[in-house]
VOPAGU-2260 file (C-alpha; in pm, 1 decimal, decimal comma):
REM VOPAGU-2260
SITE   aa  ch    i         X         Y         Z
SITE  UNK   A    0     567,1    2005,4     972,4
SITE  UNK   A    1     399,6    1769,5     701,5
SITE  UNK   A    2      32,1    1870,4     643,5
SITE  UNK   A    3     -38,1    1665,1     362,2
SITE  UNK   A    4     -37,8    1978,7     100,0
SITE  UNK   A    5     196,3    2069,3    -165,4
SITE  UNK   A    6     217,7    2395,4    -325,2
SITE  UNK   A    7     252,6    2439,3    -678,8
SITE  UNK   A    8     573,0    2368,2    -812,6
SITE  UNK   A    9     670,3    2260,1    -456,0
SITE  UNK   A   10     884,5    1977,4    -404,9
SITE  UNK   A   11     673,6    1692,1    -216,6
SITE  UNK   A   12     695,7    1731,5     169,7
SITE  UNK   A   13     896,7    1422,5     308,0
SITE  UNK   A   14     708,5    1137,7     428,8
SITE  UNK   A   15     630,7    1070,8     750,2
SITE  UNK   A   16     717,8     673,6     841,3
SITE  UNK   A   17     644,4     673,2    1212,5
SITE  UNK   A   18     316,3     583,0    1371,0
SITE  UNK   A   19     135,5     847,6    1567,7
SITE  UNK   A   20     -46,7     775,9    1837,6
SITE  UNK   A   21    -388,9     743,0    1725,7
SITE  UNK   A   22    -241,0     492,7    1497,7
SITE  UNK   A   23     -72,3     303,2    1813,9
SITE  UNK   A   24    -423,1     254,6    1986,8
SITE  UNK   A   25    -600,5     143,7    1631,3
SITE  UNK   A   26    -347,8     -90,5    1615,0
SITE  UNK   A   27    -399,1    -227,9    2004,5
SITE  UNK   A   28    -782,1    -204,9    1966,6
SITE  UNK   A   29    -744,1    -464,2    1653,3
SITE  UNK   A   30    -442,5    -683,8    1725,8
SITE  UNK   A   31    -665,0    -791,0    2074,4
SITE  UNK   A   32    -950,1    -832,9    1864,0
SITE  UNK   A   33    -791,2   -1085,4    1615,1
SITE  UNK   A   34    -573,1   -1217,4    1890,7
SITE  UNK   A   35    -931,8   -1273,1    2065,2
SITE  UNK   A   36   -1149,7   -1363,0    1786,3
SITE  UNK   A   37    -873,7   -1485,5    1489,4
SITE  UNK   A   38    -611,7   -1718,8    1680,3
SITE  UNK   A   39    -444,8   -1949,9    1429,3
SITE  UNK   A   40    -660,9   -2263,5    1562,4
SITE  UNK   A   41   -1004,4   -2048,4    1493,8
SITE  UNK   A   42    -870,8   -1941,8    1103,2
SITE  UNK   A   43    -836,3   -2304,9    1060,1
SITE  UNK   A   44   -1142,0   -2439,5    1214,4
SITE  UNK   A   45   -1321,8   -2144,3     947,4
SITE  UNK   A   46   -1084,4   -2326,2     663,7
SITE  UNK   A   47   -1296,2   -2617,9     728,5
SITE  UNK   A   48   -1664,8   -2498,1     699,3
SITE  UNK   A   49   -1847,3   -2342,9     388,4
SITE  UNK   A   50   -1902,5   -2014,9     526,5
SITE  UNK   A   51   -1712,3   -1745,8     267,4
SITE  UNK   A   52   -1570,7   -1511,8     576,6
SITE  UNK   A   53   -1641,0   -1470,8     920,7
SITE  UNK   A   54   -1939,1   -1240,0     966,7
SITE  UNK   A   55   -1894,5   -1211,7    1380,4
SITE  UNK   A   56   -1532,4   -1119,8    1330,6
SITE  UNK   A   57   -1631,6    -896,8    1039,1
SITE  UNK   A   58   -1872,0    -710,2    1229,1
SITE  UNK   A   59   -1698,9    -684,3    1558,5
SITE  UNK   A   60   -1404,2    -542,0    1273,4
SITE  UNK   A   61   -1610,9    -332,0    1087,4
SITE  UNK   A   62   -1897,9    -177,1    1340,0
SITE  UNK   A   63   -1755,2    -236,1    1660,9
SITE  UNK   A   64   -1389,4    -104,3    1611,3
SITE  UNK   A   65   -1507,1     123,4    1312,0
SITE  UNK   A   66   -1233,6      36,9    1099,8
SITE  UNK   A   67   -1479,4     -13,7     770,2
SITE  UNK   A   68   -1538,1     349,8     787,0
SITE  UNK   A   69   -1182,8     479,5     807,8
SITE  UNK   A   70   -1119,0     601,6     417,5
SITE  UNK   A   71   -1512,2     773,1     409,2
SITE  UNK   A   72   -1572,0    1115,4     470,5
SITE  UNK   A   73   -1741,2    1144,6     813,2
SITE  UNK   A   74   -2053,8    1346,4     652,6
SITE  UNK   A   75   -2123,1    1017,8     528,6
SITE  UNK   A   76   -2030,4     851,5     871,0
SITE  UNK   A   77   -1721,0     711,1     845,5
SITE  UNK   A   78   -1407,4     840,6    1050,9
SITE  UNK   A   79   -1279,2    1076,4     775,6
SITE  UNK   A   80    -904,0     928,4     824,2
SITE  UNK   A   81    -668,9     831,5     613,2
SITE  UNK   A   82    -451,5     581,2     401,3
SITE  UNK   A   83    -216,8     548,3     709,3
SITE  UNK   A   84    -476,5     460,0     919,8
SITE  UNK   A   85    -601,9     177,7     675,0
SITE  UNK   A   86    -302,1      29,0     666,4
SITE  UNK   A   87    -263,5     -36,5    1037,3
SITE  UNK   A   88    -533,0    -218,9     996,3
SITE  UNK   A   89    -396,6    -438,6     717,2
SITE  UNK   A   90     -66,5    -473,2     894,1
SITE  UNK   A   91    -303,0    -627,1    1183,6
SITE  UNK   A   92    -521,6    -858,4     919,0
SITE  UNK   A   93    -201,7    -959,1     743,8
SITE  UNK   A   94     -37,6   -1073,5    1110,1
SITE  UNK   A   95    -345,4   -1269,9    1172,2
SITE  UNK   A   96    -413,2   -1370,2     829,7
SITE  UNK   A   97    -780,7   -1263,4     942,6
SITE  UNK   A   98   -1022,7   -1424,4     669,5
SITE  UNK   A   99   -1240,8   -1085,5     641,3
SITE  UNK   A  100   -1330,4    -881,0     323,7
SITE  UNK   A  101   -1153,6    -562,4     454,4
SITE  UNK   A  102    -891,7    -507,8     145,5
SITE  UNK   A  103   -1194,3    -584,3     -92,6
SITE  UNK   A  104   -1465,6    -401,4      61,2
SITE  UNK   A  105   -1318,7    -120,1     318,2
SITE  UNK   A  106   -1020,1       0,5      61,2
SITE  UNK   A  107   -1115,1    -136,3    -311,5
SITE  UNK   A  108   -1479,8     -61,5    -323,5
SITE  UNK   A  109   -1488,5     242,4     -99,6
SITE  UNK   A  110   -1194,6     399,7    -281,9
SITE  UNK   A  111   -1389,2     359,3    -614,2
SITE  UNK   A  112   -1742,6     512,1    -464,7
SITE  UNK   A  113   -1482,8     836,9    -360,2
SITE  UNK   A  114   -1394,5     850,7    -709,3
SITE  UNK   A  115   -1783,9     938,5    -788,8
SITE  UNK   A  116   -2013,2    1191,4    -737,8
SITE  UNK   A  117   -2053,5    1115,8    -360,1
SITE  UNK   A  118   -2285,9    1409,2    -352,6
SITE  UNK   A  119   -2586,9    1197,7    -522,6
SITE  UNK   A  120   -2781,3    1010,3    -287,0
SITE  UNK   A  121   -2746,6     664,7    -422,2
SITE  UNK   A  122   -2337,9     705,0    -386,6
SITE  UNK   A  123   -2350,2     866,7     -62,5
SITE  UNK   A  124   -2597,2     579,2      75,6
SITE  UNK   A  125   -2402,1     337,5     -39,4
SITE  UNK   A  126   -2060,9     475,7     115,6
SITE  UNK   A  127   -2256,4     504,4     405,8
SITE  UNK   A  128   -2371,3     155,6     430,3
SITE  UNK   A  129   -1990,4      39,3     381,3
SITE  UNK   A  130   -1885,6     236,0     622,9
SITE  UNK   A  131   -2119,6     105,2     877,4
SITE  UNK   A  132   -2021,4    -253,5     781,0
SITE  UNK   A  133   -2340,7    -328,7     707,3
SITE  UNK   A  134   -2285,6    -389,1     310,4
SITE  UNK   A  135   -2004,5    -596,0     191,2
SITE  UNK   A  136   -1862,2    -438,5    -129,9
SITE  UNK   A  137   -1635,8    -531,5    -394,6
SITE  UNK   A  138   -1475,1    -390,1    -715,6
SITE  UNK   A  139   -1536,4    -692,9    -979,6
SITE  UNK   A  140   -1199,6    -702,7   -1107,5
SITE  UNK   A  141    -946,4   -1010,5   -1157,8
SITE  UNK   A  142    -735,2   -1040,2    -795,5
SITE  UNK   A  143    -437,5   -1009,1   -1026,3
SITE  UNK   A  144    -508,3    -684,8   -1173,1
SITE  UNK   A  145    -258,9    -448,9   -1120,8
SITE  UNK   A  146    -299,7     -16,2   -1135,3
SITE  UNK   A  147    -337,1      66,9   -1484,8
SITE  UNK   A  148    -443,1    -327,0   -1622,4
SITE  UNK   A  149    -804,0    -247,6   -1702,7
SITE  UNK   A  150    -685,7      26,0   -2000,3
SITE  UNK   A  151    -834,1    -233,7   -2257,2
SITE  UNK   A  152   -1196,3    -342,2   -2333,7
SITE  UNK   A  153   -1398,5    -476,3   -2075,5
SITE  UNK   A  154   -1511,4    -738,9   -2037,7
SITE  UNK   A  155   -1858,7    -672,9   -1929,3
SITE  UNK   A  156   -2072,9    -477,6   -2139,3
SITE  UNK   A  157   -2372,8    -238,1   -2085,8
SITE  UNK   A  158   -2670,6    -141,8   -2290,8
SITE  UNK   A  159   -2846,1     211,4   -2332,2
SITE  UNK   A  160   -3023,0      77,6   -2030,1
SITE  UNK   A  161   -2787,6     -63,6   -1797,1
SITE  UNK   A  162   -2811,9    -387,6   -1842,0
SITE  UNK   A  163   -2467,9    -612,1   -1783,8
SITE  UNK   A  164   -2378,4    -861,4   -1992,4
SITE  UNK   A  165   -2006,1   -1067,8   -1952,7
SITE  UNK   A  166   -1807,7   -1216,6   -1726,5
SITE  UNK   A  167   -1497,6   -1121,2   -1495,9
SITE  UNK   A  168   -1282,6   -1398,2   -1340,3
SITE  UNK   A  169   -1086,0   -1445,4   -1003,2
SITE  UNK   A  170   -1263,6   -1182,6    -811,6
SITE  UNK   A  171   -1136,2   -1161,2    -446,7
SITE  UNK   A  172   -1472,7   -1213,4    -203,7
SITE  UNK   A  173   -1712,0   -1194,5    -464,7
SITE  UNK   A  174   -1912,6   -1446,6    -285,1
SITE  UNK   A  175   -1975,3   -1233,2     -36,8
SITE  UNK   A  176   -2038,1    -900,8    -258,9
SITE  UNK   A  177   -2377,9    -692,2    -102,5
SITE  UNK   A  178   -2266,8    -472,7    -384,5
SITE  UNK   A  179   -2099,4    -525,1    -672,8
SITE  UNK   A  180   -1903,9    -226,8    -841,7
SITE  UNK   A  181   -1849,7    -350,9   -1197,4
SITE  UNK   A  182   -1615,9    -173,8   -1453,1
SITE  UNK   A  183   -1779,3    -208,3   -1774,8
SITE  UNK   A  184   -1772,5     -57,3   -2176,3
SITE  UNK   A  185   -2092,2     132,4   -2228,7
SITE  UNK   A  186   -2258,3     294,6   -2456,0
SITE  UNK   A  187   -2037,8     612,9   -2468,8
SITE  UNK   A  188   -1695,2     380,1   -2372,8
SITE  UNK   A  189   -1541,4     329,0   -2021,1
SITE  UNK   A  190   -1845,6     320,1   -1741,9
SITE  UNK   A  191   -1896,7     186,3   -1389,3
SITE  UNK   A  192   -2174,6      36,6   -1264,8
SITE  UNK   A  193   -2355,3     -27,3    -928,4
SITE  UNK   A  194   -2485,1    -383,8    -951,1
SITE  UNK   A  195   -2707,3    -529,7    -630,2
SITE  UNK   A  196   -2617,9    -929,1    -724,3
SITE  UNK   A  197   -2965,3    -993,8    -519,1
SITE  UNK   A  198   -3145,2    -876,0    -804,2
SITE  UNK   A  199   -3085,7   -1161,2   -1038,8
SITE  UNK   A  200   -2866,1   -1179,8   -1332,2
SITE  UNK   A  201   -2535,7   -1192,4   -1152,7
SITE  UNK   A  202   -2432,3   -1572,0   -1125,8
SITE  UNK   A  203   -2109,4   -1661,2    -910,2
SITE  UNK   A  204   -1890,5   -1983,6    -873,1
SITE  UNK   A  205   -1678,0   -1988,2    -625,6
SITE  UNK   A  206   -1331,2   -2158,1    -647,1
SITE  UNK   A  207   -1089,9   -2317,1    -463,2
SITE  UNK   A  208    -802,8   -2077,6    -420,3
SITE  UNK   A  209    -443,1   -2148,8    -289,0
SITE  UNK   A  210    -559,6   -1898,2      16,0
SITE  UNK   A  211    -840,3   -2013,4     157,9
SITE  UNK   A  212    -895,1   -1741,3     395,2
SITE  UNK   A  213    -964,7   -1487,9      51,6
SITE  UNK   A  214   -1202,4   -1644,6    -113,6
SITE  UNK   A  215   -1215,6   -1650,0    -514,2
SITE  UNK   A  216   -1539,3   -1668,6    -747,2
SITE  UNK   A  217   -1607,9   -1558,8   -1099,2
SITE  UNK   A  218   -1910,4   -1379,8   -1166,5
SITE  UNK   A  219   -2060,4   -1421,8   -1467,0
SITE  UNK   A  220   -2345,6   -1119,3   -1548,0
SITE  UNK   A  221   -2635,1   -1231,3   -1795,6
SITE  UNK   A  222   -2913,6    -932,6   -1808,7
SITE  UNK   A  223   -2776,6    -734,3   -1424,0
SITE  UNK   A  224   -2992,8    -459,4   -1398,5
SITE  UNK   A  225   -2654,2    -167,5   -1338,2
SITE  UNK   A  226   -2710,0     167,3   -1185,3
SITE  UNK   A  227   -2448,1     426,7   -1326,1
SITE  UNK   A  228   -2191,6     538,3   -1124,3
SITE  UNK   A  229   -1946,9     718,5   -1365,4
SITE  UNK   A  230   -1858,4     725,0   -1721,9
SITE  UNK   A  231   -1570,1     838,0   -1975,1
SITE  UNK   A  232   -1232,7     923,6   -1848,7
SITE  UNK   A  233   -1354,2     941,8   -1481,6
SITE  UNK   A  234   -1476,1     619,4   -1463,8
SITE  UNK   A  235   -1137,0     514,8   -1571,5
SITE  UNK   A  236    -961,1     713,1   -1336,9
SITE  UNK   A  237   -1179,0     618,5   -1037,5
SITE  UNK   A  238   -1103,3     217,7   -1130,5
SITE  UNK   A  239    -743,0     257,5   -1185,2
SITE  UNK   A  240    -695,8     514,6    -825,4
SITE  UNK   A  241    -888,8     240,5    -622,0
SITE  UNK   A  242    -636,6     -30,4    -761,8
SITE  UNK   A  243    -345,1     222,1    -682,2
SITE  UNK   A  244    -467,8     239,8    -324,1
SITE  UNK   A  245    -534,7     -96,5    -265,6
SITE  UNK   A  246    -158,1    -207,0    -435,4
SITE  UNK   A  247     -26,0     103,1    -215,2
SITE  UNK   A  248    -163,7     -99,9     157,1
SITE  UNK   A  249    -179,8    -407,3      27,4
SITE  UNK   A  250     240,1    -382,4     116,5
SITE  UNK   A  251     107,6    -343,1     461,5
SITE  UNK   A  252     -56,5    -661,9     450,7
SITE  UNK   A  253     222,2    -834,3     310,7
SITE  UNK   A  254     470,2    -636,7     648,7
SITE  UNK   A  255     217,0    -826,6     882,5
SITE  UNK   A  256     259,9   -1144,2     699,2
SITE  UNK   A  257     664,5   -1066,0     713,6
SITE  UNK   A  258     637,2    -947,9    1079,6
SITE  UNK   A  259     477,1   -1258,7    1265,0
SITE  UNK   A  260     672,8   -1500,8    1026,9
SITE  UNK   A  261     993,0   -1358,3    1192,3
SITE  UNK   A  262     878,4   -1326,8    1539,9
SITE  UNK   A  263     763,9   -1695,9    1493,7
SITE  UNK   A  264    1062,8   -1848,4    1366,2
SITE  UNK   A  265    1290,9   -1667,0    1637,2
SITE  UNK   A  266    1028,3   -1794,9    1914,4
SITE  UNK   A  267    1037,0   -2129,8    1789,1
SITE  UNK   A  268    1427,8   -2159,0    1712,7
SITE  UNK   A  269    1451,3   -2001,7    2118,6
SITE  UNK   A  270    1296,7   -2275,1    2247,7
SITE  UNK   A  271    1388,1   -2586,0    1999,1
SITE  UNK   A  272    1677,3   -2748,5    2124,3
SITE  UNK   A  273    1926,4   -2990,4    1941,4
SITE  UNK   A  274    2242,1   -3116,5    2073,1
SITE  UNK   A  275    2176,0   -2923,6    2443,4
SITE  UNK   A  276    2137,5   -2599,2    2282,9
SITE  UNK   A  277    1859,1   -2344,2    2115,0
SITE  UNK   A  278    1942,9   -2381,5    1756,8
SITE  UNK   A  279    1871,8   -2041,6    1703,3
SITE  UNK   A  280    2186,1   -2018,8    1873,6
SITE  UNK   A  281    2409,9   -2206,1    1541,3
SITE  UNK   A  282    2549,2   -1903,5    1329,9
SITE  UNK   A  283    2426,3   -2025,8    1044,3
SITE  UNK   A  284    2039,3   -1986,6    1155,8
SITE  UNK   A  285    2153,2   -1655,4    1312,7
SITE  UNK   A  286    2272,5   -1517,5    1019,4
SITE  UNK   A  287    1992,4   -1623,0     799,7
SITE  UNK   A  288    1692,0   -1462,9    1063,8
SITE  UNK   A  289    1926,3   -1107,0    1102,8
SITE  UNK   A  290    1901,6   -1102,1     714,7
SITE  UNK   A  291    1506,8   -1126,9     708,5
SITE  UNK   A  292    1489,5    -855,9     985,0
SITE  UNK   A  293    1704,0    -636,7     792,5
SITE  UNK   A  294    1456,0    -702,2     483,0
SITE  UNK   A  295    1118,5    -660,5     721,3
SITE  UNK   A  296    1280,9    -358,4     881,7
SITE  UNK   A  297    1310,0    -259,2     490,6
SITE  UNK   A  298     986,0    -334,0     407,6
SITE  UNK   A  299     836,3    -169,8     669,8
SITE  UNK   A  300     985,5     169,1     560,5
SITE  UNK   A  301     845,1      67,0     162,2
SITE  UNK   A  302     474,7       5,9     313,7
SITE  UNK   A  303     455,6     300,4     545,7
SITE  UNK   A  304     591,5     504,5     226,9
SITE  UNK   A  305     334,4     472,7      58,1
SITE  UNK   A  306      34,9     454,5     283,5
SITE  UNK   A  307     203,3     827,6     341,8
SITE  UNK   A  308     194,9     896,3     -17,5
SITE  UNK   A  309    -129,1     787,8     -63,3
SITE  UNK   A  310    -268,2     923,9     253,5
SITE  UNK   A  311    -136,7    1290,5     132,6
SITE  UNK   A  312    -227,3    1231,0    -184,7
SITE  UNK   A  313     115,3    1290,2    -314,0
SITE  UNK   A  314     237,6    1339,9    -662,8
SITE  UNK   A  315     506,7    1061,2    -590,1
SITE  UNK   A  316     260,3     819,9    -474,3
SITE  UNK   A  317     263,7     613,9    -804,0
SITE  UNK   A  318     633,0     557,9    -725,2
SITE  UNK   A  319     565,2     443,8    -369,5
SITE  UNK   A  320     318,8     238,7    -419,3
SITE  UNK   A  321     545,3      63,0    -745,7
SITE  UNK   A  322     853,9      23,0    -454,1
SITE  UNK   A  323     642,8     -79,6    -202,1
SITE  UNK   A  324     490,6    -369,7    -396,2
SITE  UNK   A  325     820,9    -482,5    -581,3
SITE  UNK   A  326     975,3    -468,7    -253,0
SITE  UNK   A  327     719,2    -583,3       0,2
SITE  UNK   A  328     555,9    -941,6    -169,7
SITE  UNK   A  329     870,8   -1097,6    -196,8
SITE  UNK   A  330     984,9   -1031,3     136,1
SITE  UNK   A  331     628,5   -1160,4     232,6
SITE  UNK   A  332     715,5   -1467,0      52,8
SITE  UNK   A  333    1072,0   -1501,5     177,5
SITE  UNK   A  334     978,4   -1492,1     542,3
SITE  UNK   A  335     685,6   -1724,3     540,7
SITE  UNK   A  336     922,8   -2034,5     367,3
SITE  UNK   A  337    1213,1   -1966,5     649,6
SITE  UNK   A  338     936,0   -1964,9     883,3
SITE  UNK   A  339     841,1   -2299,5     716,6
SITE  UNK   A  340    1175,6   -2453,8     671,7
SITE  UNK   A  341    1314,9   -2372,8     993,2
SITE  UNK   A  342    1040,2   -2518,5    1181,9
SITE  UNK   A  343    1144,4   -2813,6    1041,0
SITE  UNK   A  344     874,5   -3099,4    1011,6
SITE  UNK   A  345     595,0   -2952,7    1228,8
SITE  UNK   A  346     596,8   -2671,0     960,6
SITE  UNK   A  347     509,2   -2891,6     671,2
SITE  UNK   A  348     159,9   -3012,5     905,7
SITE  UNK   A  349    -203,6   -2844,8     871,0
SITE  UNK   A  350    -204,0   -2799,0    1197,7
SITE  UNK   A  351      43,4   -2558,4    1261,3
SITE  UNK   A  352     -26,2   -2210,3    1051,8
SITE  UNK   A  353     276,0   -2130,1     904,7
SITE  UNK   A  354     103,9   -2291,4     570,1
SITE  UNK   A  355    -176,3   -2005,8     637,8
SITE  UNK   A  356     105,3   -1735,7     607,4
SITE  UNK   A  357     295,9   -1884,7     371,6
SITE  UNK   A  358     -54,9   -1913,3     139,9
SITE  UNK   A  359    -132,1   -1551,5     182,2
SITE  UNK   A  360     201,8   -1422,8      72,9
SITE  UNK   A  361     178,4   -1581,0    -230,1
SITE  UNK   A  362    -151,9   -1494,3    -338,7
SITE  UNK   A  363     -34,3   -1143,4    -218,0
SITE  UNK   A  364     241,1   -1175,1    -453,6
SITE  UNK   A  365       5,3   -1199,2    -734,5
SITE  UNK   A  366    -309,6    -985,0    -652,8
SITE  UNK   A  367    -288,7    -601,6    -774,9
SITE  UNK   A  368     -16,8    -677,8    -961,7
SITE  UNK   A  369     277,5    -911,3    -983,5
SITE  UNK   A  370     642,5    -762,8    -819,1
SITE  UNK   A  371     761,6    -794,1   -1201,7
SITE  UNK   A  372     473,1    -599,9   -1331,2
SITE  UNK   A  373     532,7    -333,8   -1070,8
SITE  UNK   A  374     924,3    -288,3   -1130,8
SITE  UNK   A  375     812,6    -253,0   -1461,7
SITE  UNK   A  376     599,4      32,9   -1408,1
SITE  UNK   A  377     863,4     172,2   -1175,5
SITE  UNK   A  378    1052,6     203,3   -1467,1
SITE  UNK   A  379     867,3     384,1   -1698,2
SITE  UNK   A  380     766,6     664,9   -1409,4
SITE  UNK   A  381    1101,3     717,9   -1295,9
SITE  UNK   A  382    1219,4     735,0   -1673,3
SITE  UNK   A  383    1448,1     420,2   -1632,1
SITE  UNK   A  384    1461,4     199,4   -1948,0
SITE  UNK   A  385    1461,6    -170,6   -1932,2
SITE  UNK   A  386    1765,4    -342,9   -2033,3
């Protein structure tokens, strides 16, 4: 039986890929929420208005459902589950392409809070008010930024007083930040800092991203009043393990993408007829739709991997999270064109979301790391030198 713990000098237990059935009625209780709330026409109704997410969806999400609360401790009032748990969720958001902050706030931000003394008020409070949904947070780092990328000098810096000064670049849902966790060099080196972008100082401008339904802004810090979070090598180490988680379900995102691209394209080649037959039925079309199952039913096994690894907190997790990632965004990417192409010309239109997917799993492809950067850490862990 897999507990989660590993003994010294213990080989890691083996990882548990099926869903259990908690998991199962997560996954109901949000899939008929965004089927409800998140149908493709509603996403791109939201494409067209100024608003940075939907805050009814978020909140129905987040406070309703509870699923903003799933990685905290539930001293602090959150559900006290687990990485697996999270990324049944994301499998959900990434099948919907749901435009709501939950990677950003519920996995990035709340992972780095856990990395801090969550026994001082100020932390707890604030882990609390994420996990109620009532605060939107977000780790001000580049999108791109893969685990281990922020090892050189920030670019923010803090005085003896915590005062921010720089400027960080392509930061997923910064627009909609309630709190902005900001990795920064202080005084003493490596710090992270608790800025409330209310306060003044903290100037954002939004972009206009290839995905539309994750927002991008830079945020530019002139004189942020910063509360302390952590300094030294545990600031460090809280940054880089957030990143690691949100790389590690992040592959569950990009399954969901995968997932409804497939089912899609085998609906729509069921019913599309040309010359008095399905042309899902040509062998050509057949043979290109069993390969991308065989590669979702792969990536499937890479995501849930390492949403085990990291829910165990596994020594191999690194590893998982490197596969998953090299794995999982280009099968993301592969699905959504077929979906595309073999739509034929109603796939190319606005109206019909298979541009929506397709968006998402290439900014997926590039946020928390790029598939090449990952293979490339794969390598060094597993002692594997590049040609």
């Amino acid at each position: 039986m897999n507990d989660g713990t590993t003994l010294p000098g213990a080989a890691a237990p083996d990882p548990d890929l099926l869903y259990s059935e908690d998991e199962d009625a997560l996954r109901a209780a949000v899939r008929s929420l965004l089927a409800d709330r998140s149908d493709p026409a509603t996403v791109l109704a939201g494409l067209e208005s100024d608003v940075a997410y939907d805050t009814g969806l978020w909140h129905s999400l987040a406070t309703e459902i509870g699923t903003a609360g799933l990685l905290v401790p539930e001293k602090l009032g959150g559900a006290g589950a687990t990485a697996r748990e999270a990324a049944v969720v994301l499998e959900e958001i990434g099948r919907a392409v749901a435009p709501v902050p939950y990677l950003t706030s519920a996995v990035l931000a709340v992972t780095a809070l856990l990395g801090c003394e969550h026994d001082r008020g100020d932390v707890a409070a604030s882990l609390t008010a994420l996990a109620e949904g009532r605060t939107v947070g977000v780790l001000a780092v580049p999108l791109p930024t893969a685990p281990g990328g922020l090892s050189g000098p920030a670019s923010v810096r803090a005085d003896a007083g915590g005062v921010l000064t720089g400027r960080v670049t392509s930061v997923a849902d910064a627009a909609a930040a309630e709190l902005l966790l900001v990795p920064a060099q202080g005084p003493d080196g490596p710090a992270l800092y608790a800025v409330d972008p209310s306060a003044g100082g903290v100037r954002t401008n939004t972009l206009t991203p290839l995905d539309l339904t994750r927002p991008l802004g830079h945020l530019t810090f002139h004189g942020a009043p910063g509360r302390l979070l952590a300094t030294g090598d545990r600031a460090s180490a809280t940054v880089d393990r957030a990143l690691l988680t949100g790389a590690g379900l992040l592959a569950s995102e990009q399954l969901g993408v995968a997932e409804w691209c497939l089912a899609e394209t085998v609906r729509h080649t069921a019913e599309r007829t040309q010359f008095g037959r399905p042309v899902g039925s040509f062998q050509a079309l057949k043979h290109r739709m069993a390969a991308l199952w065989l590669d979702v039913a792969s990536a499937r096994a890479a995501a849930r991997n390492a949403a085990d690894a990291l829910a165990t907190e596994s020594p191999d997790a690194p590893v998982a999270v490197a596969v998953a990632q090299a794995y999982c965004a280009p099968v993301a990417v592969r699905a959504a064109e077929e979906c595309v192409q073999l739509h034929g010309g109603i796939g190319m239109t606005w109206e019909h979301p298979a541009h929506l997917y397709l968006k998402r799993a290439k900014s997926d492809e590039l946020a928390l790391g790029s598939p090449g950067r990952h293979r490339e850490a794969l390598a060094g862990l597993v002692g594997i030198a590049a040609p």
